[in-house]
C-alpha positions as CSV (number, residue, x, y, z in Angstrom):
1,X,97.3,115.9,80.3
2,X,100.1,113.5,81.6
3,X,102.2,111.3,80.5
4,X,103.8,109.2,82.9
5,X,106.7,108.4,83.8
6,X,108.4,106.3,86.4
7,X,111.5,106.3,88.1
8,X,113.1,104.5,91.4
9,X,114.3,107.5,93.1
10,X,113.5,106.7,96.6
11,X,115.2,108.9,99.9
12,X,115.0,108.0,103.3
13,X,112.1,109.2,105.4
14,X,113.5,111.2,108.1
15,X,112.2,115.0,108.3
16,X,111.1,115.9,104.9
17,X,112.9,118.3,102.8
18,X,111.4,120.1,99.8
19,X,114.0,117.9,97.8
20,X,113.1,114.5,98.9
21,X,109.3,115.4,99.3
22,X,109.1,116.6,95.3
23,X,111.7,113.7,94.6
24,X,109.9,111.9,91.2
25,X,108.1,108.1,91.6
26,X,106.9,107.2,88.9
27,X,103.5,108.2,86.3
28,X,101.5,107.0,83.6
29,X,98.8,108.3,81.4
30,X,96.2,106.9,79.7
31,X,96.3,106.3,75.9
32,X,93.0,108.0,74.7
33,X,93.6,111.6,74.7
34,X,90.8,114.4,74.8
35,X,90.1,117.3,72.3
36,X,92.0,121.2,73.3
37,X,89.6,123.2,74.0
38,X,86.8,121.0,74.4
39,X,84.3,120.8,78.0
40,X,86.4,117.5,79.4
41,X,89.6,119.4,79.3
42,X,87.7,122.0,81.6
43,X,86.3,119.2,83.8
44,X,90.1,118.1,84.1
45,X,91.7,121.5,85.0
46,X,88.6,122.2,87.3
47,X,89.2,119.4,89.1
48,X,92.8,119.3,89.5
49,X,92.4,123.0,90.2
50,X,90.3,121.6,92.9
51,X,92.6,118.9,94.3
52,X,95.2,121.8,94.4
53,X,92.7,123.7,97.1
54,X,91.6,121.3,99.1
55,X,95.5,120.0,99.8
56,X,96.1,123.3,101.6
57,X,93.4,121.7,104.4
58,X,94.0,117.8,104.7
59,X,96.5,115.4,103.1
60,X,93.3,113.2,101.2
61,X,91.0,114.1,99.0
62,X,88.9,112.7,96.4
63,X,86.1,114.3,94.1
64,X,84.3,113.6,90.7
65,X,83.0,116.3,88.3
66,X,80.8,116.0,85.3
67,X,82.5,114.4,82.6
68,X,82.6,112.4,84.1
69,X,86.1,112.7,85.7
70,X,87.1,111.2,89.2
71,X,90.7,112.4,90.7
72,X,92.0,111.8,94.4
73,X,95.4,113.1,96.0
74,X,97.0,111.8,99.0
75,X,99.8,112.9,100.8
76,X,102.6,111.1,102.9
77,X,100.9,110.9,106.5
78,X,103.9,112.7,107.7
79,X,103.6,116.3,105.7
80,X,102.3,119.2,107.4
81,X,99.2,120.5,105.4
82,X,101.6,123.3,104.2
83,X,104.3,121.0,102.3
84,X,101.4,118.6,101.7
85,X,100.1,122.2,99.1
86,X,103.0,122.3,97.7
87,X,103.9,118.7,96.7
88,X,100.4,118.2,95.2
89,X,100.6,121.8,93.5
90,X,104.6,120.1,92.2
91,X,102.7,117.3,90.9
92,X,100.0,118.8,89.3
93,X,102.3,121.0,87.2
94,X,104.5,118.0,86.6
95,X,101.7,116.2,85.0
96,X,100.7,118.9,82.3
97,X,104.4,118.8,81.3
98,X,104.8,115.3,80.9
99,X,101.6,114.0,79.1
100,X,99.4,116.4,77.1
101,X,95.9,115.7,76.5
102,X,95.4,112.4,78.2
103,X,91.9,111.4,79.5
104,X,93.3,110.0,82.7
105,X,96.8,110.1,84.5
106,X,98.6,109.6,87.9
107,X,102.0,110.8,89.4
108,X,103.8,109.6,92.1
109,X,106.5,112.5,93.7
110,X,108.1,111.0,97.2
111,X,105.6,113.3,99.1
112,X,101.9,113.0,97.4
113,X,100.1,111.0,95.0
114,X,97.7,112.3,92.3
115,X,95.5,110.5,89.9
116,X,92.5,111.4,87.7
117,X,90.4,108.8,85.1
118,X,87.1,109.1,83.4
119,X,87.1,105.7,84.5
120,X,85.7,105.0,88.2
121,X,88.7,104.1,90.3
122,X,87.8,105.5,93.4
123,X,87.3,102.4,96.1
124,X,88.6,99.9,93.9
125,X,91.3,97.9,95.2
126,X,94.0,98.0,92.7
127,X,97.4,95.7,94.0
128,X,99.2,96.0,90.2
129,X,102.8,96.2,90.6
130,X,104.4,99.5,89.6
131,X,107.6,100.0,90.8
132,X,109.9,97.9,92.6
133,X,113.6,98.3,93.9
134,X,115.8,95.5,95.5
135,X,118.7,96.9,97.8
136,X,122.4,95.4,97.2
137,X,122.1,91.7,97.4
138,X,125.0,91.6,100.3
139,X,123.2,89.2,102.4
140,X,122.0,89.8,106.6
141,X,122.9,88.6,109.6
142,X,120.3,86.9,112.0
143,X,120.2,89.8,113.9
144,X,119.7,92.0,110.7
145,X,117.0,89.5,109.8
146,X,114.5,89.7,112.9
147,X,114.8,93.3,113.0
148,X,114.1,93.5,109.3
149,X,111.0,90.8,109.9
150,X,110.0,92.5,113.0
151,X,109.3,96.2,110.9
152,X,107.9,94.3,108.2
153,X,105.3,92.4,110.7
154,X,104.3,95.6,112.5
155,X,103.5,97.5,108.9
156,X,101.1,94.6,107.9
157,X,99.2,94.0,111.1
158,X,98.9,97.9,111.7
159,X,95.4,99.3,111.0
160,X,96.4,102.7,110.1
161,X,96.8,104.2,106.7
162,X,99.8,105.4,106.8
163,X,102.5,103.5,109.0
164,X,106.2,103.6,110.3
165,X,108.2,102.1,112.5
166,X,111.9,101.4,113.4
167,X,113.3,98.7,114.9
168,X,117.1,98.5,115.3
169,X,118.6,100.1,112.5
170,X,115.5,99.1,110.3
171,X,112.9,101.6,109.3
172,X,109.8,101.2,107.7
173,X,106.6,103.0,106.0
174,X,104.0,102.0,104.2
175,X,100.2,103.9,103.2
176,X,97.5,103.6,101.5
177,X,95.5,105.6,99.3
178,X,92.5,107.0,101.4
179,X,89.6,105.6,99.5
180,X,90.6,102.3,100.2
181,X,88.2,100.8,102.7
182,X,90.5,99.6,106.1
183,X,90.4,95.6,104.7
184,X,91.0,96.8,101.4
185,X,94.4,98.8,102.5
186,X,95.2,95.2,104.8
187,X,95.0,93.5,102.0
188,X,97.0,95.5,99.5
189,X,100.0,96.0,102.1
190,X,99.8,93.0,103.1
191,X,100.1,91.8,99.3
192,X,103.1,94.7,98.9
193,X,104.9,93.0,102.0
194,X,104.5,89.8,101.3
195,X,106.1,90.4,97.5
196,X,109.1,92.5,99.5
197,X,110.2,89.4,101.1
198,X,109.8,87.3,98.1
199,X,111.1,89.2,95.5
200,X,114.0,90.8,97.5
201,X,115.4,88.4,99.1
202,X,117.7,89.2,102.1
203,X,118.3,92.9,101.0
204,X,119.2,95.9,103.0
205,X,116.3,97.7,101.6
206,X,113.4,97.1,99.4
207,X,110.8,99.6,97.9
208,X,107.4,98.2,96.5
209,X,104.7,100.6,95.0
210,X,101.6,98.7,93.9
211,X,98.6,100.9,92.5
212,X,96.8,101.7,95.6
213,X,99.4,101.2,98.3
214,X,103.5,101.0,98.9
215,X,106.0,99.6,101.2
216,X,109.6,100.2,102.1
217,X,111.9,98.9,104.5
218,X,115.6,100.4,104.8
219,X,118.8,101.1,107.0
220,X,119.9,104.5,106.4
221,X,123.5,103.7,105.8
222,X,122.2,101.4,102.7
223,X,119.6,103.4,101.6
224,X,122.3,106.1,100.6
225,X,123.8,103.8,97.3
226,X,120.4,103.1,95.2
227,X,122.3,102.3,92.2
228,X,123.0,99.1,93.4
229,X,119.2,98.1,93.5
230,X,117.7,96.2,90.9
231,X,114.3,98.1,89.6
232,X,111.7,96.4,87.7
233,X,108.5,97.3,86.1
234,X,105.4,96.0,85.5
235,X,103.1,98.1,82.9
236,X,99.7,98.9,84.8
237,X,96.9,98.2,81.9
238,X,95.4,101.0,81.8
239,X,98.1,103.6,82.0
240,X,101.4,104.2,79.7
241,X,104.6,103.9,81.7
242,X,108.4,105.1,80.4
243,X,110.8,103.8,83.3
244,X,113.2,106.4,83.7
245,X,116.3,105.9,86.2
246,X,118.5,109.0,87.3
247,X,121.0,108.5,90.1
């Protein structure tokens, strides 16, 4: 049931709107696929039937049905449980459009997360790039530098799952899925961070989404022009990814 696409189409994080919170991430779908008609595709529309519920009450879940079959959604920290529904119902439908049949898949809209394997993911660290976007390489001032520094510092050494923070014109967020352990989430932000700064250079704004866990840092003004980002992608192994760009 999915196939998976993925696309930089990133907005800023201010008050969500049904727009940027359904905006399209990326997804991937695994290559085996499972017989119509057959008990697993009831196991997977059980479950994602499931995942749909339970996002009407919290904005993590995960569960596992006989199949086996394991799925998890998460939601951005900041959704009320209602928009939180509707993002993960968005998804859902979004994935039996875009890959048919597939034993396992994951889709990434601006707002939720959704994933289901026959494989067991759940509590596995997973740090494989996905997706990552470099700003306009204009360069920043020292000022520009330590404020950009100081939002990245406060997203790694924060122990929540989800995290944001402004400082100056910077903004930052970051999460985590929520069956990562609290060291295992550390770990995987601070591995998502630490590539930012690498791999981005001096930038504006930078957008990093590993497996199990992304990071973003932007200014407002710059985050408005994303077609003068570089995007890259890395194929996870045990999905199918088409990069699509729309801007």
């Amino acid at each position: 049931m999915l196939l998976l696409l993925v696309a930089a189409i990133l907005s800023a994080m201010t008050a969500p709107s049904h727009s940027a919170v359904d905006s399209f991430v990326f997804g991937g779908c695994s290559t085996p696929k499972y017989t119509a008609g057959s008990a697993y595709e009831n196991s997977v529309n059980s479950l994602l039937t499931s995942l749909v519920n339970s996002a009407a009450f919290a904005n993590y879940n995960n569960l596992s049905v006989e199949g086996p079959l394991y799925g998890l959604f998460q939601c951005r920290g900041d959704l009320a449980n209602d928009q939180c529904s509707r993002c993960v119902a968005r998804a859902v439908t979004q994935l039996g459009t875009l890959c048919l049949d597939s034993c396992g898949g994951a889709l990434q809209l601006e707002g939720c997360f959704i994933k289901y394997d026959n494989a067991k993911f759940l509590g596995v660290e997973d740090k494989t790039m996905v997706v990552k976007k470099c700003g306009a390489s204009v360069g920043l001032t020292s000022d520009a530098l330590t404020g950009r520094d100081a939002v990245l510092a406060y997203l790694q050494a924060s122990g929540c799952t989800f995290r944001t923070t402004q400082y100056g014109d910077f903004h930052g967020v970051a999460q985590c899925t929520g069956d990562l352990s609290p060291p295992e989430c550390q770990d995987c932000l601070s591995d998502a961070i630490q590539r930012l700064k690498n791999e981005c250079g001096p930038s504006p704004s930078a957008d990093i989404y590993l497996a199990k866990c992304y990071a973003r840092y932007y200014q407002p003004a710059s985050h408005s022009h994303p077609n003068n980002g570089n995007r890259f992608l890395r194929p996870h192994p045990a999905f199918v990814y088409t990069l699509l760009l729309r801007y």
